[in-house]
SERO-4910 file (N, C-alpha, C, O; in steps of 0.05 Angstrom, whole numbers):
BEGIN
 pado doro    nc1    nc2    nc3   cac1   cac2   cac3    cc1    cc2    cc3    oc1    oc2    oc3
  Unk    A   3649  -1061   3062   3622  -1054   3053   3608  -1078   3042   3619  -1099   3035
  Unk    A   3585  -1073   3042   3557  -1107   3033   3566  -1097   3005   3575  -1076   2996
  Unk    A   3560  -1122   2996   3573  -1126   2967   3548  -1113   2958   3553  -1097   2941
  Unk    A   3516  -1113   2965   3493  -1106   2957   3497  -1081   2959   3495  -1068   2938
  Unk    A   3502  -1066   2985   3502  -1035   2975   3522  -1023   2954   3518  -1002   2942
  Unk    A   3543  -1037   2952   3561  -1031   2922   3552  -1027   2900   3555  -1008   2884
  Unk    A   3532  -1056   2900   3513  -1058   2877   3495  -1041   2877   3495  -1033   2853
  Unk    A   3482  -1033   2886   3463  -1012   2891   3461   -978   2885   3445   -961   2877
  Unk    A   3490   -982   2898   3503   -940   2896   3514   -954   2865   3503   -940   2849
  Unk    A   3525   -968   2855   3530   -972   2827   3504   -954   2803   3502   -933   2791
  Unk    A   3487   -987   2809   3462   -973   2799   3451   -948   2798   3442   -941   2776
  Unk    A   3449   -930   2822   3442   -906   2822   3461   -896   2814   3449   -877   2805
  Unk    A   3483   -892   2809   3501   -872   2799   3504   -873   2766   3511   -855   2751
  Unk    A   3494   -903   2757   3486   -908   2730   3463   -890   2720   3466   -872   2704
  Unk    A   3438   -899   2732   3417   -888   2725   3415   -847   2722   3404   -833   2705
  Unk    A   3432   -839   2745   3432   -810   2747   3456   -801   2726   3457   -776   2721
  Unk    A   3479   -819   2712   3491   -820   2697   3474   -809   2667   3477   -790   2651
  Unk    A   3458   -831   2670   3440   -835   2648   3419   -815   2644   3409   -811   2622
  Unk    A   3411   -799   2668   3386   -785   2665   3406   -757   2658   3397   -742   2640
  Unk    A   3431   -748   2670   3438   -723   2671   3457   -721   2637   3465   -701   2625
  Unk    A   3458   -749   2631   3473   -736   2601   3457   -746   2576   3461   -739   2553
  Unk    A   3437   -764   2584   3409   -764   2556   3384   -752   2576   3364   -767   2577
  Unk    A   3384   -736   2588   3351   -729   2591   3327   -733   2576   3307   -743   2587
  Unk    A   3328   -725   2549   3310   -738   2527   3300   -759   2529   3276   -763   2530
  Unk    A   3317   -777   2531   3326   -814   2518   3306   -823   2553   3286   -837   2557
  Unk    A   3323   -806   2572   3312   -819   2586   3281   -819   2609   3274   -830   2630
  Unk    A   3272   -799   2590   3244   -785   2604   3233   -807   2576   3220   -825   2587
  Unk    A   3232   -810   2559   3229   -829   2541   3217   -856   2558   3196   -865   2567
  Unk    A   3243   -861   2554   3245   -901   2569   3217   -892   2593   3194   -899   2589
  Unk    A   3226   -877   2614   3204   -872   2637   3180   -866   2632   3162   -869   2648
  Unk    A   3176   -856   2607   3151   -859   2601   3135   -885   2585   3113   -895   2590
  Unk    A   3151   -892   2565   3150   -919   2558   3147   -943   2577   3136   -964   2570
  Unk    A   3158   -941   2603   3153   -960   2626   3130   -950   2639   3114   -967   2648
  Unk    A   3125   -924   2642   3104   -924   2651   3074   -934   2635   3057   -944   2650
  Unk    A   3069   -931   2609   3051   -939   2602   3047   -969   2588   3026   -979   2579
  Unk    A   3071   -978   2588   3066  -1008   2596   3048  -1023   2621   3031  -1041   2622
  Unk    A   3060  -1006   2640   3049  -1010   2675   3021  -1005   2673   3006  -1018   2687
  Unk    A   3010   -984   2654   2979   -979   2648   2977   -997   2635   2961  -1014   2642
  Unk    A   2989  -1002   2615   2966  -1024   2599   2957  -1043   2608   2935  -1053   2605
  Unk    A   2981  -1050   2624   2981  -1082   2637   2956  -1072   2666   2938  -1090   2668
  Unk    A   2954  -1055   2682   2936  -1053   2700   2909  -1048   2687   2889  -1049   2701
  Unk    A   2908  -1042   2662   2882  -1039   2645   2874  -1068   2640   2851  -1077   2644
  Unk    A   2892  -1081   2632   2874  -1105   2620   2874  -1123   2645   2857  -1139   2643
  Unk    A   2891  -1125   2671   2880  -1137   2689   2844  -1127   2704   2826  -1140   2714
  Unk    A   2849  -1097   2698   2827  -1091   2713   2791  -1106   2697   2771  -1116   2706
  Unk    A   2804  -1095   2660   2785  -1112   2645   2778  -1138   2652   2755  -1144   2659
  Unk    A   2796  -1156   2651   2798  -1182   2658   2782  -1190   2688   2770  -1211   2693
  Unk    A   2788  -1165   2708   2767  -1180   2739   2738  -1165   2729   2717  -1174   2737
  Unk    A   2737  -1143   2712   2711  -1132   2704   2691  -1160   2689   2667  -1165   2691
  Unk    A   2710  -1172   2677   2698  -1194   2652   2691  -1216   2673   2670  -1227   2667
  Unk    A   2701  -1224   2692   2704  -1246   2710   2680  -1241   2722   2660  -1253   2715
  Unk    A   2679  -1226   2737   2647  -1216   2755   2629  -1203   2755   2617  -1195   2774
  Unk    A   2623  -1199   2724   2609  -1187   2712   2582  -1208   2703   2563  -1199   2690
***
C-alpha cells in the first residue's frame, strides 16, 4: 500500500475517532474553524472593497 493512503485512512479514522467520542469538543473546533475562514474572507473582501473604492 502508498505510504500516503496509510496516512490518509490514518487521519480519517482519527478525525471520526474524534467526532464519535467528543461530539461537543468537536462541532466546537468546526465551528471555531469555520468562523475564522469568515473573518479572514471578510477582511479580504474589506480590503479589495478599500482598494477600488
Amino acid at each position: 500500500m502508498n505510504a500516503k493512503k496509510v496516512v490518509l485512512l490514518a487521519v480519517v479514522a482519527l478525525v471520526l475517532f474524534y467526532v464519535i467520542s467528543q461530539p461537543a469538543q468537536a462541532a466546537a473546533a468546526v465551528q471555531g474553524l469555520l468562523s475564522w475562514l469568515r473573518d479572514g474572507a471578510e477582511a479580504i473582501i474589506t480590503f479589495l472593497k478599500n482598494l477600488f473604492a
